[in-house]
N, C-alpha and C positions, 0 to 999 in steps of 0.2 A: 923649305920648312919641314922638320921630322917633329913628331909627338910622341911623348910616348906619357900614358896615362897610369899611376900608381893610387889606388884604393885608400882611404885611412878611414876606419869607421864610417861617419857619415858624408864623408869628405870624399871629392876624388882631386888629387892633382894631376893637373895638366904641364908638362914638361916642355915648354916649346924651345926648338933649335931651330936659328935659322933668320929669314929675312920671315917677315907677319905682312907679305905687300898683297897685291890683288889674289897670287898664285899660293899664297901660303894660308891665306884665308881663309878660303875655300877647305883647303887641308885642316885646316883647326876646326872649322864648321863639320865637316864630312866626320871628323873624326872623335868626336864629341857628341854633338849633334844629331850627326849623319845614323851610326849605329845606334843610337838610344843608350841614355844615362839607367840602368838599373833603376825599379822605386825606391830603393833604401839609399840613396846618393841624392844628397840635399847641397851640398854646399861644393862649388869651382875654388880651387887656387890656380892661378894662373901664374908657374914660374917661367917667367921670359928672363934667367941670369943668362941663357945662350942666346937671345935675341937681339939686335942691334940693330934694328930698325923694324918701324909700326908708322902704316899707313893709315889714309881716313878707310879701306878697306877693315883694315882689320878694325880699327875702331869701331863700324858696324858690327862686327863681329863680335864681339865681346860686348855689346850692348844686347846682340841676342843672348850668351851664356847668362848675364844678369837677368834676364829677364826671365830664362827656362830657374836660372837659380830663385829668384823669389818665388816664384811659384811653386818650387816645393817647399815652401816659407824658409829657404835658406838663404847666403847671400855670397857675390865674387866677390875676390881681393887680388890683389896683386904681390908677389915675392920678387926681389932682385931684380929690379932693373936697372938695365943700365943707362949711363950717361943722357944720348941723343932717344929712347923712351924714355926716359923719364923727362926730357923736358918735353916734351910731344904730347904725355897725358898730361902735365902743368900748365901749358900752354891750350887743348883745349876744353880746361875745366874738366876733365875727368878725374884730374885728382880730389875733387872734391865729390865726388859719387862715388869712388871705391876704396876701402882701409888699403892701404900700401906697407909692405914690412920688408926687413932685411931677407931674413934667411925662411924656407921651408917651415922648418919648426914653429917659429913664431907664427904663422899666418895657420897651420894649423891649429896648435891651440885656441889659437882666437876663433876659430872655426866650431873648435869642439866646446865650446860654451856657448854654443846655439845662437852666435853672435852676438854674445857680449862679452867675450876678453876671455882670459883667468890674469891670476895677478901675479901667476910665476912667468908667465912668458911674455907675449905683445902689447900686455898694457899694465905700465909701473903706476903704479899709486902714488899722488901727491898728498900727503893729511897737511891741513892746516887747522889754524885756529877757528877759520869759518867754515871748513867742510873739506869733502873730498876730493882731487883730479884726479882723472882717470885717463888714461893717453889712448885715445883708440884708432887712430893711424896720424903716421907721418909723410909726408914728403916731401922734396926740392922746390922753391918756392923764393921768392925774391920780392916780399911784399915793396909796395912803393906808395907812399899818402900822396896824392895829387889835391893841389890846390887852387884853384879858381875863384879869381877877387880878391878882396880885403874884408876882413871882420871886422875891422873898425868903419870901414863905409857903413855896414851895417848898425855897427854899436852907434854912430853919432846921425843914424837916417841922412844918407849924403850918396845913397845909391841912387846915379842917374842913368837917365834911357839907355844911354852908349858905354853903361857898366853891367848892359844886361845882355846873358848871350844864351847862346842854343848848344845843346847837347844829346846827342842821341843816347836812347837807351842802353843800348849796347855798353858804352862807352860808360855810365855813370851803376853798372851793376849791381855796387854797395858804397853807395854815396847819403849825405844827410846837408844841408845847407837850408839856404832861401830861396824858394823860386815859386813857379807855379805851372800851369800848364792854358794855351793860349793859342791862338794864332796868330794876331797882331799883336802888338806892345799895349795897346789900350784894353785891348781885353782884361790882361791879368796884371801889367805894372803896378796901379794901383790896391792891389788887393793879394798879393806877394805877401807868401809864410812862412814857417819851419814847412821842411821838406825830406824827405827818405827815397829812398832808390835802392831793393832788396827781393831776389828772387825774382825778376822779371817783369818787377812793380813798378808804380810809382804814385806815393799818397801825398797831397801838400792839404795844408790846412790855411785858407782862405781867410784875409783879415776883414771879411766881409761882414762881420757882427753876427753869423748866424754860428758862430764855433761847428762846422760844421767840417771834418775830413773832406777831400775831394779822393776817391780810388781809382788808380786807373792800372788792369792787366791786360796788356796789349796779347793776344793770341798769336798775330803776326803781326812781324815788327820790320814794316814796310820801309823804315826809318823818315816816315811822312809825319809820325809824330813826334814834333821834340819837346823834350824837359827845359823851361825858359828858368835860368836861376843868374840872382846877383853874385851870388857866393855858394859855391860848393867842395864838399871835401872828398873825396874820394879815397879810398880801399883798393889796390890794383895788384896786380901780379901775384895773386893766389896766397891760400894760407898754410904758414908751415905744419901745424897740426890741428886733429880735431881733438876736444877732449869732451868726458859728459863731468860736470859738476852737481854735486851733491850735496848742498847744506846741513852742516852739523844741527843747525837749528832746524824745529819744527816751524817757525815762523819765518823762515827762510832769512837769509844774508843781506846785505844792502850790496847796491851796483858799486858801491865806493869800496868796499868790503872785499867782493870778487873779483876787484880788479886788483887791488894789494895780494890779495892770495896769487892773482896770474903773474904780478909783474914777480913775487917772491919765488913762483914754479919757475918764467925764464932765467931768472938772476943767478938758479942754483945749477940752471943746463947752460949758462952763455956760450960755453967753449962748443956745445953742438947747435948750439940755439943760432949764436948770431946776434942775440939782443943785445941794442944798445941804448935803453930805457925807452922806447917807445913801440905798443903793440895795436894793432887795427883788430879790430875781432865783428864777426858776425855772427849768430846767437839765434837759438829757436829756444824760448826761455819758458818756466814755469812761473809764472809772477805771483807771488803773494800777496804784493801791492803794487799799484801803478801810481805814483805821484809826477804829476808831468805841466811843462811849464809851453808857452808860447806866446808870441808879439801880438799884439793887437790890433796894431797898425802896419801897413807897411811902410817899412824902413827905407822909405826914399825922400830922393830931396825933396817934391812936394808939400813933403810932413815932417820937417826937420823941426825940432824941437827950439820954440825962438831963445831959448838960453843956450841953446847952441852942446848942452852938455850930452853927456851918452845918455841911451835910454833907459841905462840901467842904472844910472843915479838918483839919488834918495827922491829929489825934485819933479823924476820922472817917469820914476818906475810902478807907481800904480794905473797911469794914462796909457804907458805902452803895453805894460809886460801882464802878464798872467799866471800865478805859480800856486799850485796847489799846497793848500795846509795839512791837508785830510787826503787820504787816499782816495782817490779818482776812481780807481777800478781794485775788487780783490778777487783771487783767484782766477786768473786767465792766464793766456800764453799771447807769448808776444816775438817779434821779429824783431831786433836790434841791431845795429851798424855803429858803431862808435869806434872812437882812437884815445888812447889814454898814456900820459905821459906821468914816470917817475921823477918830481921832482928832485929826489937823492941819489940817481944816475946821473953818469956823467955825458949828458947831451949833445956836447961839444961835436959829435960825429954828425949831425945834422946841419944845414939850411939854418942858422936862427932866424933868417928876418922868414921864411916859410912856415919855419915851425912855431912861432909868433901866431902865424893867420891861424892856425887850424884850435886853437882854445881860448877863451874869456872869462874871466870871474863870474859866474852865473851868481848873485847874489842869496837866491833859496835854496842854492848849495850852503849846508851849514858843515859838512863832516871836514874830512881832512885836509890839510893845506899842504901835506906832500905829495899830491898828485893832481894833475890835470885832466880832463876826462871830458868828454863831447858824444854825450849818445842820442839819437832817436827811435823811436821805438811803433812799432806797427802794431796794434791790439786787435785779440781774436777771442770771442768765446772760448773757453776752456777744451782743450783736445790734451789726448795722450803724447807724452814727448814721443816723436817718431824713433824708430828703430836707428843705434848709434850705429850699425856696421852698415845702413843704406848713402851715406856718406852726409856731409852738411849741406849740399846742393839739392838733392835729393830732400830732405826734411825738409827744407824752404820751401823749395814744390808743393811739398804734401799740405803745409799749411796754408800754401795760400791757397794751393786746388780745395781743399776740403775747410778750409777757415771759416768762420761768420766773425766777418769783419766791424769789429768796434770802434776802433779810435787810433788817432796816431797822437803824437807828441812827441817835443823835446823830452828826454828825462831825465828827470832826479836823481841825483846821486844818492838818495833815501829811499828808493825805490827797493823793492825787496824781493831775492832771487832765491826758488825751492829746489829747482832745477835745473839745469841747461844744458845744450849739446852747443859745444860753443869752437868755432875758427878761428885759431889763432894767429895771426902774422907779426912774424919777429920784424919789422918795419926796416928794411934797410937805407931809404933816402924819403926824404922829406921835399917834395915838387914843385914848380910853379905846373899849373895844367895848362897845357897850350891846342889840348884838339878842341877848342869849344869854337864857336862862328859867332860874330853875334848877331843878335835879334834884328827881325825887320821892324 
């Protein structure tokens, strides 16, 4: 490994040639590090175009340059990588802690805007009708929706004991379904609710009559405790971009709103995107309003409804469901996980009977009928959106580290967005999920 270190205003770039393994590590660390960064040097690029291979060494490594970097309230990125790093930082979740660009320039400029873009170089502006996208890194990425159980067990309460399985946390990272959390079956089978899986979470909301969240942040994840759910959707294999969104309105957009603006941003990049009408996104949002829906009962066969219809039929949906008319919460921030599909894409490149499981006619969905959309949402007292160049893994953190946690919910597609630093995955396969166990 040779380095060699070029100055740019407040920026320094790091030039790496070479293998980044235990031996070159060192050399990046000593040579960086080792001599001391100048005070006027706030911001690391790290160009690895001559590097072709990145170990869990250097990985440490470069988690310290991020850390010497924020603290001089700067932040690392990464320029040109290649092939086998770049699927190394995809693979483990680093692409979502650092802005990633093609060339030198680019990751400069975005540097020289004290980490937040300019809009000649690393982040193109999308305007729409409802606001702004901003592209604040990209990279390799191979979103994949996994899907665990049936929605219609769910929609007709016909989830039984041997439909319900276990799932480690790990494993369910940015997921949203039914489940709960338990030891035995009897513990939480009957009392199984809308459920999320974000940032190293996990909140279900208990059909126990007291509407009350359950929260759970495992510190270490011994993997003793698992996520017991009937039906889960999952978010997997990383997202292709981060972007920040900016509502035209001062009353902010609806979630049905910015998702027609994202599916219209992939539609116009397909031939780099990938997209093939269907996007998985995770979100550190600005809420304006929080209108949010969830089951009352759990949806097992115990409480199968004796007309035998869904629960979400006219007959039945004031005894199950629960959906707000009024906004629930205003002005907060929220964690979000959802998958939303273009009806006016041609879907045909998916799974239909999988991509079937993963949406249902939510009936207090009143807006559009050209898209399908499945979101849950984590509510926090109001905080500052985090910083868009500390990447979207990093913002999730920060929220949940620093959050005062309100509420979680299904949400509404009426639900109303002023901000958001949002992950995008261009969804390339629609899944059956097969690493679940099931339940004792």
């Amino acid at each position: 490994m040779e380095i060699r270190i070029t100055p740019k205003d407040a920026t320094v770039v790091v030039h790496c040639s070479g293998r980044l393994d235990t031996v070159g590590s060192r050399t990046l660390h000593d040579g960086v590090l080792g001599s001391g960064l100048a005070p006027e040097f706030k911001n690391i690029v790290l160009d690895l175009d001559q590097t072709d291979y990145l170990s869990s060494a250097g990985l440490r490594v470069v988690l310290m340059l991020q850390k010497e970097a924020l603290a001089r309230g700067g932040v690392l990125v990464f320029c040109g990588l290649q092939s086998y790093v770049s699927q190394v930082i995809a693979m483990t979740g680093f692409g979502d802690r650092f802005p990633t660009f093609v060339t030198v320039e680019e990751a400069i400029a975005f540097c020289g805007g004290n980490g937040e873009g300019t809009k000649e170089a690393a982040d193109p502006f999308f305007e729409g009708t409802n606001g702004r996208l901003r592209v604040i890194s990209s990279q390799s990425a191979e979103p994949v929706v996994r899907v665990m159980g049936s929605i219609e067990d769910v929609l007709y309460a016909r989830v039984a004991p041997q439909d319900v399985v276990s799932k480690k946390f790990f494993e369910t990272e940015y997921s949203i379904g039914f489940g709960g959390l338990g030891d035995k079956l009897n513990d939480y089978y009957h009392v199984m609710g809308e459920m999320i899986t974000v940032g190293g979470t996990m909140v279900w909301l208990p059909t126990d009559g007291q509407d009350t969240p359950d929260y759970l942040i495992p510190k270490v994840d011994l993997g003793d405790v698992m996520i017991r759910t009937g039906f889960n959707v999952s978010v997997a294999g990383g997202f292709n971009e981060l972007v920040l969104f900016e509502s035209a309105s001062p009353e902010g957009c609806t979630v049905g709103e910015l998702y027609s603006q994202l599916f219209d941003f992939a539609r116009a990049r397909s031939e780099q995107t990938g997209y093939h009408g269907v996007l998985g996104l995770a979100m550190v949002a600005d809420m304006a309003t929080v209108l949010g829906s969830g089951v009352r009962k759990s949806a097992v066969i115990d409480f199968q409804p004796s007309n035998r219809l869904m629960i979400t039929a006219p007959e039945n949906y004031d005894a199950w469901m629960e959906s707000d008319q009024a906004p629930r919460h205003r002005g907060v921030t929220a964690l979000i996980v959802g998958v939303g599909a273009c009806l006016g894409d041609d879907l045909d490149h998916f799974d239909q009977e999988q991509l079937n499981e993963v949406f249902y006619l939510h009936p207090a969905n009143i807006g559009s009928r050209t898209q399908m959309l499945h979101n849950h949402a984590v509510v926090f007292q109001p905080l500052p959106l985090p910083n868009p160049a500390a990447g979207l893994e990093a913002a999730i953190e920060s929220v949940v580290d620093a959050g005062e946690f309100i509420d979680m919910r299904h949400l509404l597609d009426n639900s109303r967005v002023s901000r958001a630093l949002v992950g995008i995955g261009y969804v390339q396969r629609v899944e059956a999920d097969d690493r679940a166990v099931f339940a004792d």
